[in-house]
VMD Tcl script that draws the C-alpha trace (Angstrom):
set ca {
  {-89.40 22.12 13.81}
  {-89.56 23.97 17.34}
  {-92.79 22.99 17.52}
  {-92.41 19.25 16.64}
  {-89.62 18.69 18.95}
  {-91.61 20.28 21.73}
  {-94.46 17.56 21.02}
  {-91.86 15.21 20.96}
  {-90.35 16.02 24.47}
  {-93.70 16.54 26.27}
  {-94.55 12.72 25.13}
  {-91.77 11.55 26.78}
  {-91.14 14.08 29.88}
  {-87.98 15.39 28.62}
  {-87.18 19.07 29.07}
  {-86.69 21.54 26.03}
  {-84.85 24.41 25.37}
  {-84.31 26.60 22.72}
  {-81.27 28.94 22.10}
  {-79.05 27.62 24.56}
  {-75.76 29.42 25.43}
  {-73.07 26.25 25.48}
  {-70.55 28.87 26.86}
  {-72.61 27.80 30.32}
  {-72.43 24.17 29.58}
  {-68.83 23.78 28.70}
  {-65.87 23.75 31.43}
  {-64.51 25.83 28.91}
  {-67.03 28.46 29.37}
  {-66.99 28.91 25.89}
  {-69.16 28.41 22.83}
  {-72.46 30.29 21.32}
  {-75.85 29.15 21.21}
  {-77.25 25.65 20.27}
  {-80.50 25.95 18.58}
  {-82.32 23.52 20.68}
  {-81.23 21.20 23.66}
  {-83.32 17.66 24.98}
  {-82.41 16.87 28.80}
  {-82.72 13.01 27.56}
  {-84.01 11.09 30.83}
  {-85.03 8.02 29.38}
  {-83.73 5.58 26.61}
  {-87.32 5.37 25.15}
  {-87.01 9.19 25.07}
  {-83.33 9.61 23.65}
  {-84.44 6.45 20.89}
  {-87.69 8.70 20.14}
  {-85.38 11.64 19.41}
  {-82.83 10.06 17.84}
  {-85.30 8.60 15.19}
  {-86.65 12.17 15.01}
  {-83.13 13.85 14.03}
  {-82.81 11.24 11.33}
  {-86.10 11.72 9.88}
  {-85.82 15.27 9.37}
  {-81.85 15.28 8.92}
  {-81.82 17.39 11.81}
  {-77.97 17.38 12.93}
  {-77.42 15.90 16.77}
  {-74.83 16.22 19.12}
  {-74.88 14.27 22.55}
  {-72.89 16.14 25.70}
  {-72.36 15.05 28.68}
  {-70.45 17.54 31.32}
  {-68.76 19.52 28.28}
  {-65.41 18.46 29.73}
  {-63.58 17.95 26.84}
  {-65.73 20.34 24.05}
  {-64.35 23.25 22.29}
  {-67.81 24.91 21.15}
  {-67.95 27.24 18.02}
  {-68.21 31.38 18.50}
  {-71.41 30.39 15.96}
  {-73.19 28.19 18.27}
  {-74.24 24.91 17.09}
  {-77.08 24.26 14.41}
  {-79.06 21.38 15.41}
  {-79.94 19.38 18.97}
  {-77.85 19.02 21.96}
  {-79.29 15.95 23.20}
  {-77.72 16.32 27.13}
  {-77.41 13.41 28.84}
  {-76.90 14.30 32.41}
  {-78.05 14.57 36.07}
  {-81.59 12.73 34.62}
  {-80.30 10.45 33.00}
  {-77.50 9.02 35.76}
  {-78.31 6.44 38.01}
  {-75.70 3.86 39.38}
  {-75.68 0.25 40.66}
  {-73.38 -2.65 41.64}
  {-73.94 -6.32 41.84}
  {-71.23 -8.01 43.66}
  {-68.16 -6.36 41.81}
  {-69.53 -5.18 38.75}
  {-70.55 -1.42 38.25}
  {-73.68 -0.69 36.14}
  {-73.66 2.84 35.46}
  {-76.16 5.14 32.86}
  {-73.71 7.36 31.18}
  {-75.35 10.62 32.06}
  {-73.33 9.99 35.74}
  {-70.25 11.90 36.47}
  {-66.95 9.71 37.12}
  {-66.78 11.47 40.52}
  {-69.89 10.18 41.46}
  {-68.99 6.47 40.21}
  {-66.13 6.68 41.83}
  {-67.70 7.41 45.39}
  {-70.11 4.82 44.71}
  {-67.72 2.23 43.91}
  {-65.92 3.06 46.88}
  {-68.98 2.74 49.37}
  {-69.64 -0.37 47.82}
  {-65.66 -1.40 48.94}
  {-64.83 -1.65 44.76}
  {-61.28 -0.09 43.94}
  {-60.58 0.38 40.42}
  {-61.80 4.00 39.56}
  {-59.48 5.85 41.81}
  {-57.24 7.00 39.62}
  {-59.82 8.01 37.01}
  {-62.25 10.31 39.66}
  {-61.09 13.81 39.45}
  {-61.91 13.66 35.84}
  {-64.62 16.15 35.30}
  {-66.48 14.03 32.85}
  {-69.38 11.29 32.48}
  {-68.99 7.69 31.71}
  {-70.35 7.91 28.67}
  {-67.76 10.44 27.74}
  {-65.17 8.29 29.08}
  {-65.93 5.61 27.15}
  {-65.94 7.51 24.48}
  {-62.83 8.83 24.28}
  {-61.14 5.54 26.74}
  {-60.37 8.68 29.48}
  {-57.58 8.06 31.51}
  {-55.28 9.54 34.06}
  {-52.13 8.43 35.78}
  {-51.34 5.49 33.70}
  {-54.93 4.24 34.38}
  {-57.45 3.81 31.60}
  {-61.62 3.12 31.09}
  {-60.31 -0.09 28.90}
  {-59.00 -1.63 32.39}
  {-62.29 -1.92 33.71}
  {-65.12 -1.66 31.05}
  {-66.79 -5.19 30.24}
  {-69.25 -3.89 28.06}
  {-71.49 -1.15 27.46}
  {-75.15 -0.54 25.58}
  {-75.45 2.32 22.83}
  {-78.33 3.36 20.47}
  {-77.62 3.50 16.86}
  {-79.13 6.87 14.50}
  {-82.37 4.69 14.45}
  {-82.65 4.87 18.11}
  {-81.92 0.87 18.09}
  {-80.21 -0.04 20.99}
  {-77.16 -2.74 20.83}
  {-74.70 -4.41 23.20}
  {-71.01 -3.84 23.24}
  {-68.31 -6.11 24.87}
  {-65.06 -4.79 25.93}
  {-62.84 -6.80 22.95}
  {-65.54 -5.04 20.06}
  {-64.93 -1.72 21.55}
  {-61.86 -1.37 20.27}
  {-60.45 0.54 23.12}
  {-56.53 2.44 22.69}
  {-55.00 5.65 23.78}
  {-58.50 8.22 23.21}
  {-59.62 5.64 21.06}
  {-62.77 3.74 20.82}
  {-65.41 1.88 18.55}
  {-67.61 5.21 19.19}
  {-65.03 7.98 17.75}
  {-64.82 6.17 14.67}
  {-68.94 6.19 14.40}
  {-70.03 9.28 16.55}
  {-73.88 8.83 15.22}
  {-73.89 6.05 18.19}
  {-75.00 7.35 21.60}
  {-73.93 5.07 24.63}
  {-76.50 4.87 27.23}
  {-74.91 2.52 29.95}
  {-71.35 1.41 31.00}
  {-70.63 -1.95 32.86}
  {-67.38 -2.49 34.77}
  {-65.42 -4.90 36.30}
  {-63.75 -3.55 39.80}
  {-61.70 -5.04 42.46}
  {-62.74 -5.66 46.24}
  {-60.37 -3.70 48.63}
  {-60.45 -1.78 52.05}
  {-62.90 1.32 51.44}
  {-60.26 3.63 53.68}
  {-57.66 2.50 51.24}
  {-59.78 3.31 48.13}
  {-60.17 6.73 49.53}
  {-56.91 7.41 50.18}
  {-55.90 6.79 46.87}
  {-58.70 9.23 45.51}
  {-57.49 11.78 47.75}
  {-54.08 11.31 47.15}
  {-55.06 11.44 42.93}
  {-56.93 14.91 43.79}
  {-53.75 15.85 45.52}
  {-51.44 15.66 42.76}
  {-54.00 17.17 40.59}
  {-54.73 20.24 42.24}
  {-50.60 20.30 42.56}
  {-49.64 20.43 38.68}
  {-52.92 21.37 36.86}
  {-54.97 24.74 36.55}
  {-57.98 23.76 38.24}
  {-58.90 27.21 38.76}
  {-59.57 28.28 35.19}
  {-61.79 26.96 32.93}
  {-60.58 24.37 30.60}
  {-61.19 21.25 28.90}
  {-58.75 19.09 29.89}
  {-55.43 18.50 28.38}
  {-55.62 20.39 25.18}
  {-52.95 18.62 22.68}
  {-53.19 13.93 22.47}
  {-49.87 12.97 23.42}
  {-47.23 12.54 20.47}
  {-46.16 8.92 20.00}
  {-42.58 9.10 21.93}
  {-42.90 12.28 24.29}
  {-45.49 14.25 25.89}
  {-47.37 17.30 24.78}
  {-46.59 19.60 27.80}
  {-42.87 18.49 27.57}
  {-42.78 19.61 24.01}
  {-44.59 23.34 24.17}
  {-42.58 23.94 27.78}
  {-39.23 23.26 26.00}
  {-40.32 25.72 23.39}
  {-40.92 28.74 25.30}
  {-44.78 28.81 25.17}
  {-45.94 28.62 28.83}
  {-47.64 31.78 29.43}
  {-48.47 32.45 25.57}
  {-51.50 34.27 25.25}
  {-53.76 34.51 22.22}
  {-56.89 37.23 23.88}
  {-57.64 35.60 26.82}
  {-56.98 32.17 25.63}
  {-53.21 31.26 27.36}
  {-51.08 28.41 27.85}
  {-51.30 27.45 31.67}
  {-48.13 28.89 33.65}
  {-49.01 25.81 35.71}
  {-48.88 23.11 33.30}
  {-48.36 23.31 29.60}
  {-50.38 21.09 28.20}
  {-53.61 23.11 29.42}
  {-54.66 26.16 27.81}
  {-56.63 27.65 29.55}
  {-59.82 30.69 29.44}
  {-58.35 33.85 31.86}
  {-61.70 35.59 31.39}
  {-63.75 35.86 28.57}
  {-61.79 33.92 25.68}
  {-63.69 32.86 22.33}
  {-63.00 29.74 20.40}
  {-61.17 31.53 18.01}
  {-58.53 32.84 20.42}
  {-58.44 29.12 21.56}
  {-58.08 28.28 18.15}
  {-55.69 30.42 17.03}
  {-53.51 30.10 20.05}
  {-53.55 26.17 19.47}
  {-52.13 26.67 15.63}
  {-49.59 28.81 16.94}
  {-48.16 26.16 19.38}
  {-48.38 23.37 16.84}
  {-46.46 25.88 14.04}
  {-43.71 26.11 16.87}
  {-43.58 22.96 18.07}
  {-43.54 21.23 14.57}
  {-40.77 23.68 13.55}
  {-38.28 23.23 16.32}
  {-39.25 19.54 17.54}
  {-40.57 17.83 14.17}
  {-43.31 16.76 16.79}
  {-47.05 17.14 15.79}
  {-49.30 17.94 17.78}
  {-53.09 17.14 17.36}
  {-56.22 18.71 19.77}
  {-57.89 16.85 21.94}
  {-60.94 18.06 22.75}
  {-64.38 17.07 19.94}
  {-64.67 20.38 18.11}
  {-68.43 21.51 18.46}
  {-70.30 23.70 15.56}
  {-67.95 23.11 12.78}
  {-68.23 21.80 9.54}
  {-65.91 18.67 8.55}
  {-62.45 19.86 7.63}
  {-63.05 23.28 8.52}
  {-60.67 23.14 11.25}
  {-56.61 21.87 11.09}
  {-54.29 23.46 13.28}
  {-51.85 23.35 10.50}
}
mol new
graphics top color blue
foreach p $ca { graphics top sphere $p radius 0.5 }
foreach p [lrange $ca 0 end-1] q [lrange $ca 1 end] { graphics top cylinder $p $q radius 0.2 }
display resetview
């Protein structure tokens, strides 16, 4: 299989890596090793490979900036296909934003704002890609991908590659057409934005990185807020007014800062992440009635091997 997939790459100019440590790839800084990783840099070259994993029913998994992953202790038994740096470019057309969805939302962001096109402010401190936003409709400060996405293009597990508009991509609160069929791999995001004074658009980004570096733990790895908010309240609310800030599991711990982050102090595993994360849901459940579910895409596990029941 090594051998195949290394054919494979060198066909298309794609790098490839085996044994990869995801702990290095994750802003969790957690995970073990994937068994082989494809820096995609081309949709002839992710198609190719995505053709590939179905033929040999070789599991896939596609990662962006591992911004909102929670990687196995076990490592993951199949291909990262990473869709990254190579694989990012961005351009604009009056005020739409055409964007591959290896780039990071920072970088849109800045573009969009060079270009004089506000509507990404609120979503650029967000250390993910587009294509991950789309994914999982990111959003931050009552501001959402669904606001501005118009469409997008995605490759099916054949590698064929289809157009999405923005009513068909059924876009809610870390929703979308692609959680409910994960086999699909989005390769570019089109937005509508909004002309507007470039110093005003950057004030707003600053003022958004402000408030972040304010309330969140920016200075531990994490990925992201850990727990979906609960229909009716809000996740941090909940495990603050139960006494959990501070609870540590290893070196998995709530954040001090802000509840609804747990955060790695030094050296935690998934499983202290893991079992930490049960242990607020048990408590909150019992004293709220509130449950709570996990936000980040669980990497390495089997189906149903996980509930934080």
């Amino acid at each position: 299989m090594k051998n195949k997939l290394q054919q494979l790459c060198d066909s298309y100019q794609m790098e490839f890596m085996t044994d990869v440590p995801l702990d290095g790839h994750t802003t969790f800084h957690i995970g073990g090793n994937a068994d082989y990783w494809i820096e995609v840099n081309s949709v002839q070259g992710l198609s190719a490979a995505l053709r590939f994993c179905c033929e040999n029913h070789l599991p896939y998994f596609v990662m962006g900036r591992g911004s909102n992953i929670l990687a196995s202790d076990n490592g993951f038994q199949g291909v990262i296909l990473h869709i990254g740096n190579a694989f990012s470019s961005i351009t604009a057309d009056g005020d739409t934003l055409t964007c591959q969805a290896g780039a990071s939302l920072t970088a849109a962001a800045t573009f969009a704002s060079r270009k004089q096109l506000s509507g990404m402010e609120a979503l650029s401190g967000i250390p993910g890609t587009v294509g991950g936003a789309l994914f999982m409709n990111a959003g931050a400060y009552q501001h959402e991908m669904k606001d501005i996405v118009t469409s997008c293009t995605y490759l099916d597990s054949t590698g064929t590659e289809h157009i999405l508009t923005q009513e068909k991509l059924n876009l809610s609160y870390r929703h979308s057409f692609f959680t409910e069929h994960p086999d699909c791999i989005i390769t570019s995001v089109t937005m509508h934005l909004q002309k507007d004074n470039p110093e005003e658009i950057l004030s707003r980004m600053k003022e958004y990185s402000r408030r972040r570096k304010e309330k969140q733990p920016l200075e531990y790895p994490s990925a992201g807020s850990t727990f979906k908010r609960p229909e009716g309240s809000y996740a941090s609310k909940l495990i603050d007014e139960c006494g959990l800030k501070g609870y540590q599991v290893g070196d998995a711990q709530v954040s001090e800062k802000h509840a609804g982050f747990v955060i790695n102090r030094n050296h935690a595993t998934c499983e202290q992440v893991l079992r930490l994360c049960r242990d607020v849901h048990d408590k909150v459940l019992a004293e709220t009635g509130y449950i709570l579910e996990l936000e980040p895409v669980l990497l390495g596990f089997q189906e149903g091997e996980i509930s934080c029941s």
